[in-house]
C-alpha positions as CSV (number, residue, x, y, z in Angstrom):
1,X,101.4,107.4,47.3
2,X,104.4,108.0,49.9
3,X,104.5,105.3,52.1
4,X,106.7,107.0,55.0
5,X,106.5,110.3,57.2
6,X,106.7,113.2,55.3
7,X,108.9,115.6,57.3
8,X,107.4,119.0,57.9
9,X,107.1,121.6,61.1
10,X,104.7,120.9,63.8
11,X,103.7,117.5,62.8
12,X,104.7,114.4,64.1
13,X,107.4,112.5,62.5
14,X,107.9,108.8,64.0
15,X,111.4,108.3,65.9
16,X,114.1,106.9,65.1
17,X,115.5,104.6,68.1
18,X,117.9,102.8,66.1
19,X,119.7,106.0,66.1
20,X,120.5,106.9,69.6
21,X,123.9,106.4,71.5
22,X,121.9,104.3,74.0
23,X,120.1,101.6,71.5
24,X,123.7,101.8,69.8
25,X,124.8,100.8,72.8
26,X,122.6,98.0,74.2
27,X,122.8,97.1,69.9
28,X,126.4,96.3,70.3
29,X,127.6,95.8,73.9
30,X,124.2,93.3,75.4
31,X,125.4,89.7,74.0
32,X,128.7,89.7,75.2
33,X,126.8,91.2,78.9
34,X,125.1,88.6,79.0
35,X,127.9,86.3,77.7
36,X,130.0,87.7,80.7
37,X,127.5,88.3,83.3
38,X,127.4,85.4,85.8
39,X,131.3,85.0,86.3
40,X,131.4,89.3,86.4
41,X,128.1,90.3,88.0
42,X,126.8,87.6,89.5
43,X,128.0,87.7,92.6
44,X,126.6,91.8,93.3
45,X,123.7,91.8,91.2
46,X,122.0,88.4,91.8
47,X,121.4,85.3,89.7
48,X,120.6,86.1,85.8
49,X,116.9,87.3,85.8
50,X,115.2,85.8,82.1
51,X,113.0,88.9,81.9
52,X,116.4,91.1,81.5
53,X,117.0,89.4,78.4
54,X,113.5,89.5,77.4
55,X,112.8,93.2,77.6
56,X,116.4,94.1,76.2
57,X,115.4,92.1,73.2
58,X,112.3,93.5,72.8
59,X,113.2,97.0,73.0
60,X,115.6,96.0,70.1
61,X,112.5,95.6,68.2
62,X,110.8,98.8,69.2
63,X,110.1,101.2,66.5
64,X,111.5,98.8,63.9
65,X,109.3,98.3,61.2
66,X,110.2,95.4,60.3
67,X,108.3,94.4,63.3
68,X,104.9,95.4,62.5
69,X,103.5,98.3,62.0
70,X,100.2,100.7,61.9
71,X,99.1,102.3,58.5
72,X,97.9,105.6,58.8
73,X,96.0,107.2,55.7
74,X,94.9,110.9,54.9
75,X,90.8,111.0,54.2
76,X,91.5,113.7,52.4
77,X,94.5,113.6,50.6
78,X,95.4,109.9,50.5
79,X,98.8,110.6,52.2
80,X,100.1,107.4,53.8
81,X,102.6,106.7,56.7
82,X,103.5,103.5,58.5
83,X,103.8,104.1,62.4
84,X,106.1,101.1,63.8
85,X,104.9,99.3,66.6
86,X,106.3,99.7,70.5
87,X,108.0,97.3,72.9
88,X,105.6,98.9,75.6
89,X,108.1,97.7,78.3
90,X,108.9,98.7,81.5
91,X,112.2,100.5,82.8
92,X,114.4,100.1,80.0
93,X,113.2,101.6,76.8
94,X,113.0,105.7,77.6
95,X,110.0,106.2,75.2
96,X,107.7,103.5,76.0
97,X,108.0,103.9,80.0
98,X,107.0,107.6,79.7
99,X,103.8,106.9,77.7
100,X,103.2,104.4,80.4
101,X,104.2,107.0,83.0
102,X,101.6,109.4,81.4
103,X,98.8,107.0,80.8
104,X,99.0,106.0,84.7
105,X,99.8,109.0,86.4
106,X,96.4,110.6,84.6
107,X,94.1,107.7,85.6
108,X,95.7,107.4,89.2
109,X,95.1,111.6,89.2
110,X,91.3,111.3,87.8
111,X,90.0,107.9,89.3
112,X,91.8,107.3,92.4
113,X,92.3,110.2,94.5
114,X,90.0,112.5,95.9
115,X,89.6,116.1,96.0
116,X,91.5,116.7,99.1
117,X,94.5,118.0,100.1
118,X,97.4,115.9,99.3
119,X,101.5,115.4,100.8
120,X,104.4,113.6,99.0
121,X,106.2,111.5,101.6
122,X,109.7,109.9,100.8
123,X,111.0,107.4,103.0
124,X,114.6,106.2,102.4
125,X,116.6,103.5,104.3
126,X,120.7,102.9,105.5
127,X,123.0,102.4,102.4
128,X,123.5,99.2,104.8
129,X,120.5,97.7,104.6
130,X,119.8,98.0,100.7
131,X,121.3,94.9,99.4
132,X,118.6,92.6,101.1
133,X,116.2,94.3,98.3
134,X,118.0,93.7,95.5
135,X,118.9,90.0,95.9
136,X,115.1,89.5,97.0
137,X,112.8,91.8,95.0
138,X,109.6,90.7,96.8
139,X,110.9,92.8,99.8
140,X,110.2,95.6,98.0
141,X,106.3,95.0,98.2
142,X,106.8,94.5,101.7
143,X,109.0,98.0,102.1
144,X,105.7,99.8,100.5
145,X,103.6,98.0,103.1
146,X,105.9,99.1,105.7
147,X,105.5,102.8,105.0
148,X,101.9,102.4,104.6
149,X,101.6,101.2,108.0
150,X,103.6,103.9,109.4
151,X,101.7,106.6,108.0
152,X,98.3,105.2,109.1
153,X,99.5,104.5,112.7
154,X,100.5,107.9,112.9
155,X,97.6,109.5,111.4
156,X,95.3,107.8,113.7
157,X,97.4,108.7,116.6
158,X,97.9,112.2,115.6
159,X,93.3,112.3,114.6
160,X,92.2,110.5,117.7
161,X,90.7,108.2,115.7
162,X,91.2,104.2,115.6
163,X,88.8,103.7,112.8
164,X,90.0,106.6,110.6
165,X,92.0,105.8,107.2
166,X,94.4,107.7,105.0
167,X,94.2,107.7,101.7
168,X,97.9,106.3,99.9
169,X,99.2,105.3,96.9
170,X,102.9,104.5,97.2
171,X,105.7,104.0,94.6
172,X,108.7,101.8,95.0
173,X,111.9,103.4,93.4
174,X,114.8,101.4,92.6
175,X,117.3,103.9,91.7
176,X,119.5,107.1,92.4
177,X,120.5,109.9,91.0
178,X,123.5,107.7,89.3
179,X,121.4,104.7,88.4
180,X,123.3,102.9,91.4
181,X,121.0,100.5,93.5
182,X,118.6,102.6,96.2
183,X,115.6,101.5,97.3
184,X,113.0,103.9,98.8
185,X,109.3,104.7,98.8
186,X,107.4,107.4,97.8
187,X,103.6,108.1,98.9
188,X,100.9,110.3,98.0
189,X,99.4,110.6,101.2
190,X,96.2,112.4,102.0
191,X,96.7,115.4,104.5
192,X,93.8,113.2,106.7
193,X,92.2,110.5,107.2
194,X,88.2,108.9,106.1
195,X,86.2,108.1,109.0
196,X,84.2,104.6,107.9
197,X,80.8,107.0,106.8
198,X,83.4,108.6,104.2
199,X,84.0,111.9,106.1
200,X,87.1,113.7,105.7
201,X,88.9,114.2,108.7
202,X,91.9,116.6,108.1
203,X,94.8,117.1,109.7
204,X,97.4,119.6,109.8
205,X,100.7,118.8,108.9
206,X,102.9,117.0,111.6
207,X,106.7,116.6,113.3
208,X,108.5,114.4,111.1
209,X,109.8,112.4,113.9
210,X,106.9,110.0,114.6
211,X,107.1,109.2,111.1
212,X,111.5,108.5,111.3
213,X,111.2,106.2,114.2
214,X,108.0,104.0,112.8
215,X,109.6,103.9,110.0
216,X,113.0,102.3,111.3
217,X,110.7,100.1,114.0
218,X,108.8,98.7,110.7
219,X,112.0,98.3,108.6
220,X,114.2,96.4,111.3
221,X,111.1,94.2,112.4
222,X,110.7,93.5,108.4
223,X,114.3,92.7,108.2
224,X,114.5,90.8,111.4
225,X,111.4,88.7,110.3
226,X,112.9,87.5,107.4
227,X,115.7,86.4,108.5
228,X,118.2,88.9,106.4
229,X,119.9,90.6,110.1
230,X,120.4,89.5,113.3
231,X,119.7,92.2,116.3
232,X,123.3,93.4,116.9
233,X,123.1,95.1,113.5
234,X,119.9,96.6,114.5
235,X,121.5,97.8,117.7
236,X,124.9,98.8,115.7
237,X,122.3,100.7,113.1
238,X,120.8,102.5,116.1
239,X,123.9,103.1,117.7
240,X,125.0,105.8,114.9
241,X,124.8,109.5,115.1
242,X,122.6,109.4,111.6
243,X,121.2,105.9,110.8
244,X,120.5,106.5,107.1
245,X,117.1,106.0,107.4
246,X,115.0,109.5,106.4
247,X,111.4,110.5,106.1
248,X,110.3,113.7,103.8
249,X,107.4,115.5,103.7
250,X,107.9,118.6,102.7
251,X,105.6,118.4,99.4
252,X,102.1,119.8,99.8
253,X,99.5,119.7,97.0
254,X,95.9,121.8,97.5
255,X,92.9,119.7,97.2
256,X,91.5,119.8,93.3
257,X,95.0,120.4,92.2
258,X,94.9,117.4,89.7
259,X,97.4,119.0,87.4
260,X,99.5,118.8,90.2
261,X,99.2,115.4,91.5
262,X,99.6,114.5,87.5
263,X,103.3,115.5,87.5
264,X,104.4,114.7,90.9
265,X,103.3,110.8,90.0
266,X,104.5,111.0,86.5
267,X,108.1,112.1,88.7
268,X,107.1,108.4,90.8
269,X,106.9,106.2,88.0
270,X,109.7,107.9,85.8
271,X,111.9,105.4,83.8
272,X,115.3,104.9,86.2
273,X,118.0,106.6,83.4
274,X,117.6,109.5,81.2
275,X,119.0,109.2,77.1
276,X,119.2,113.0,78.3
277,X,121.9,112.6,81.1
278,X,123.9,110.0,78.7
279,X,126.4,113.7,77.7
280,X,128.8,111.1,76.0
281,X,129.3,107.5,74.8
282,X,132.8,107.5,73.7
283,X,133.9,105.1,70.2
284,X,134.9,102.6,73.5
285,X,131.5,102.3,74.3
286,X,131.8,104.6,77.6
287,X,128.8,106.2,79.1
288,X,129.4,109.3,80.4
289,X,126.1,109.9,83.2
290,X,125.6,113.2,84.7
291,X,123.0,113.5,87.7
292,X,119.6,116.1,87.3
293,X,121.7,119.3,88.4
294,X,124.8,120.7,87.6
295,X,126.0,120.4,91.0
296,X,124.9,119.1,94.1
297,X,124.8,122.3,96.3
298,X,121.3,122.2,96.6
299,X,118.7,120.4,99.0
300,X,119.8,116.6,98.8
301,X,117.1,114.2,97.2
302,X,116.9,110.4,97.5
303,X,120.1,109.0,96.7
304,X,122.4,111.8,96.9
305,X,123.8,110.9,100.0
306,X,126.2,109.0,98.0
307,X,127.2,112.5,96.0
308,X,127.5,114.3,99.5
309,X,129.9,111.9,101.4
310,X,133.0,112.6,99.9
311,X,134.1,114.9,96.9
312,X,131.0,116.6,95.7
313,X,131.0,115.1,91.8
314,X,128.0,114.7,89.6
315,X,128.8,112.6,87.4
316,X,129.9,109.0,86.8
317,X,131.9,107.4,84.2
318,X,130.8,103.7,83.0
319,X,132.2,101.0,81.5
320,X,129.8,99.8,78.8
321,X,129.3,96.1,79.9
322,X,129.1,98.2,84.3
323,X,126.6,100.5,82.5
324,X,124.3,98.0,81.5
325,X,124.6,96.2,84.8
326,X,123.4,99.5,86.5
327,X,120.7,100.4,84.0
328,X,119.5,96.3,83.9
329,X,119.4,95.8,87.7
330,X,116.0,98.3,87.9
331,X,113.7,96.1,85.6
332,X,111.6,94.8,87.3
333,X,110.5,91.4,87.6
334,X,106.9,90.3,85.5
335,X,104.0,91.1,87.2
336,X,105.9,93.4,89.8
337,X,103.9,95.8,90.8
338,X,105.3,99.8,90.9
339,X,102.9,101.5,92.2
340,X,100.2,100.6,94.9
341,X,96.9,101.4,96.8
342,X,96.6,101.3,100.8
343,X,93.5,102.2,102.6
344,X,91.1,104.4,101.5
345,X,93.1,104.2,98.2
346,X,92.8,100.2,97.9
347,X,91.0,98.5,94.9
348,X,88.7,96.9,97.7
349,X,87.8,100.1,99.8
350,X,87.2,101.9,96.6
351,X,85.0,100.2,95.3
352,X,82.9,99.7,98.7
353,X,82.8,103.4,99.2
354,X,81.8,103.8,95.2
355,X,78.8,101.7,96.0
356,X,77.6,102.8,99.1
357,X,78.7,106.5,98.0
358,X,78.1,107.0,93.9
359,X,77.5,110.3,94.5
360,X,79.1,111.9,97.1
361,X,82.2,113.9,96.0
362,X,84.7,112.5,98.1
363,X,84.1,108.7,97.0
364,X,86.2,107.3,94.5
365,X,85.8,106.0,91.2
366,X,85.8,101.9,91.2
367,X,88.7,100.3,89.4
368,X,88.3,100.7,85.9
369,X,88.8,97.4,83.5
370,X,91.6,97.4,81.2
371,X,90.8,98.7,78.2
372,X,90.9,96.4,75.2
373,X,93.4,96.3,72.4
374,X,91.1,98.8,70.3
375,X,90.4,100.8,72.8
376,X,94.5,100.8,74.0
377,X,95.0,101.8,70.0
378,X,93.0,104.6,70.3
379,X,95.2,105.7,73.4
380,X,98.4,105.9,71.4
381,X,97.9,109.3,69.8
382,X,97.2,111.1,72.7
383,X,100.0,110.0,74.2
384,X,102.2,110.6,71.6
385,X,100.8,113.9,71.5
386,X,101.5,114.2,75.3
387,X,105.2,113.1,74.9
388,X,106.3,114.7,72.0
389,X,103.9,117.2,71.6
390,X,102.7,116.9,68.3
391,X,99.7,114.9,67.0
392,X,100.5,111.8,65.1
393,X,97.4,111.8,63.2
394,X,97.7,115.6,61.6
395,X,98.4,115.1,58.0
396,X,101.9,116.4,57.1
397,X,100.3,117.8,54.0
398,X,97.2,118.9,54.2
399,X,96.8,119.0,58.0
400,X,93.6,116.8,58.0
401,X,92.9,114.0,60.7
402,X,94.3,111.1,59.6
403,X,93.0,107.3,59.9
404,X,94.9,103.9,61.0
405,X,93.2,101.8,58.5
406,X,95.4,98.5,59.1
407,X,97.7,97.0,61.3
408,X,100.4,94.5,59.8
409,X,101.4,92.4,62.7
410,X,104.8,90.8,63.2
411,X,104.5,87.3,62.0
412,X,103.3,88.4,58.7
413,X,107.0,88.8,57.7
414,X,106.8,87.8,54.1
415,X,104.0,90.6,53.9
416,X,106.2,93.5,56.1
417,X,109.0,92.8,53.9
418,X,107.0,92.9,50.7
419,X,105.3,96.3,51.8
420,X,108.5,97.6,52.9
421,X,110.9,96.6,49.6
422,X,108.4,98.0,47.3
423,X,108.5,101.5,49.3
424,X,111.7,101.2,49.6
425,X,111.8,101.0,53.5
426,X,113.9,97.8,53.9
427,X,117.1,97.8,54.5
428,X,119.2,94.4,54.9
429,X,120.9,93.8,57.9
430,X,124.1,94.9,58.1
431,X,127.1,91.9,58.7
432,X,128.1,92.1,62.1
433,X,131.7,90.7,63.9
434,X,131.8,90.0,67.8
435,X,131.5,93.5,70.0
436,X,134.9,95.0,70.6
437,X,135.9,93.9,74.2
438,X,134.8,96.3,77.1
439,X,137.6,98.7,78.7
């Protein structure tokens, strides 16, 4: 009885992190990081955050199974795999982020937003100002509030109507095209606004320059309330030809287009580096990082500003140990929200308009409950199916559904390492010396 993934075409084999450049490097290069970190990164990137060193070691585990693991049996033919378990966290491990990405993005798409027409709205701040959020993360909630507010003052200004409420569900990005530290916001923004009865008031779509100087007026008085700038940097800020700060609207999605709205919030919630854009780690350890696009002659998005200022280049060169601080600095925090509802969107208004509405079509879903560990079980196939396209439970040899008919969870180590030895699946660790020093 084979105890591992047969290979064969069109079926789903499970991967093999332990053999990428970037677990290879994060493998090698994190314990002297974080040996090394407050004397050399301290000081830019902010006290040691525990939960860095909590998901790096986690995603060390992912896909390792030694770990735990899922076994998976043929009805059929009696053909057995074992299907490791995930670290399931956020921003750092490539895999695991996108399944979360896809599993998000569909239930924002089907429960949350309503069959209206849709715009994507980007709003991006001064290179200046960015620092602020990244020594105090909790300013980023406050930065999704902010352009919240602005698009609901405007879109009852622009509607003639007080009462009226944009629907918005707005994602806070950490990161650039380069991984470097950037800060911005991007909404899903109904092209209208809900009247309290839950009429759809629609609007057409307006000058971007309401939107640019709310935004700044929010930003500054954010900034200002805090504490983090005094008002001569507001008036020096104000005082340039281009201020940095930028508002874009130029995505439009029809109403129904669901499919649509799917992708363009997968593209919100997207994990901050690509293994893809990693073109070379050298034997050194140095990451090579390209940007999206083979060159930047194109309409700039968020974070190319940095590209356009000088020599046009699009790509950067990393020291391992500088890599890490890059790729490290976007994890968020435990319990940090990405992604968020305003107005009509919110949990609360929801589920109001789902009671006093349950069949009207432009009422919204109530929040679903989070679905239990079965039911999350059941999930992972079609999201592996969604990611790698191919279904993890099609029999490699006779193409029948397969079954998970046990799960071997991680503190059962004498068992794991029993199951594994006797199909010959364990391998001893290696003996390890101290990393190689960085540069």
């Amino acid at each position: 009885m084979p105890c591992g993934a047969k290979e064969a075409g069109g079926v789903y084999r499970p991967r093999q992190p332990q053999e990428l450049p970037f677990f290879k490097l994060v493998e090698r290069f994190f314990p002297q990081f974080e040996a090394v970190y407050e004397e050399r990164y301290q000081e830019r990137y902010g006290f040691w955050r525990p939960i860095i060193g909590t998901v790096v070691r986690k995603f060390l585990e992912c896909g390792d199974l030694k770990h735990g693991f899922a076994r998976v049996r043929c009805p059929k033919c009696r053909a057995e795999f074992f299907v490791p378990f995930s670290c399931r966290v956020r921003c750092f491990c490539p895999s695991c982020h996108e399944k979360r990405a896809l599993e998000k993005a569909g239930w924002v798409a089907e429960h949350v937003c309503a069959e209206v027409p849709h715009r994507q709205f980007v709003f991006t701040i001064p290179k200046r100002l960015r620092i602020y959020f990244r020594f105090e993360r909790r300013l980023l909630g406050e930065l999704c509030r902010a352009a919240a507010r602005t698009v609901t003052t405007v879109y009852r200004a622009a509607s003639g109507r007080p009462d009226g409420v944009p629907g918005i569900v707005g994602a806070i990005q950490t990161f650039g095209q380069l991984i470097h530290w950037h800060p911005h916001i991007h909404a899903l923004v109904t092209e209208g606004v809900f009247l309290p009865d839950g009429t759809f008031l629609p609007l057409p779509k307006l000058a971007t320059e309401p939107f640019l100087k709310l935004w700044e007026q929010e930003v500054f008085a954010l900034l200002l309330a805090e504490g983090k700038i005094p008002e001569d940097v507001v008036a020096n800020i104000r005082s340039w030809k281009h201020s940095g700060f930028s508002v874009d609207q130029s995505v439009r999605l029809e109403a129904g287009d669901t499919a649509g709205i799917r992708r363009l919030l997968q593209y919100f919630l997207r994990c901050p580096f690509s293994q893809a854009r990693m073109i070379e780690v050298t034997e050194a350890g140095k990451v090579i990082y390209k940007t999206e696009h083979n060159a930047v002659a194109r309409f700039p998005e968020p974070g190319d500003e940095e590209l356009l200022a000088g020599p046009a280049r699009n790509f950067q060169v990393f020291d391992p140990l500088d890599f890490l601080a890059e790729v490290t600095q976007h994890i968020p925090d435990s319990g940090e929200h990405l992604i968020r509802y305003y107005a009509w969107y919110s949990n609360k208004t929801r589920g109001q308009t789902a009671q006093r509405q349950p069949s009207a079509k432009a009422a919204v879903l109530p929040v679903a409950p989070s679905p239990t560990a079965r039911e999350a079980r059941k999930g992972w196939a079609a999201l592996i199916k969604q990611v790698y396209e191919a279904d993890p439970l099609s029999c490699p040899k006779c193409g029948a559904t397969m079954r998970m008919v046990a799960f071997i969870e991680r503190h059962q180590t004498e068992v794991i390492e029993k199951i594994l030895r006797h199909c010959g699946l364990w391998e001893d660790a290696p003996a390890r010396g101290p990393p190689a020093p960085a540069g």
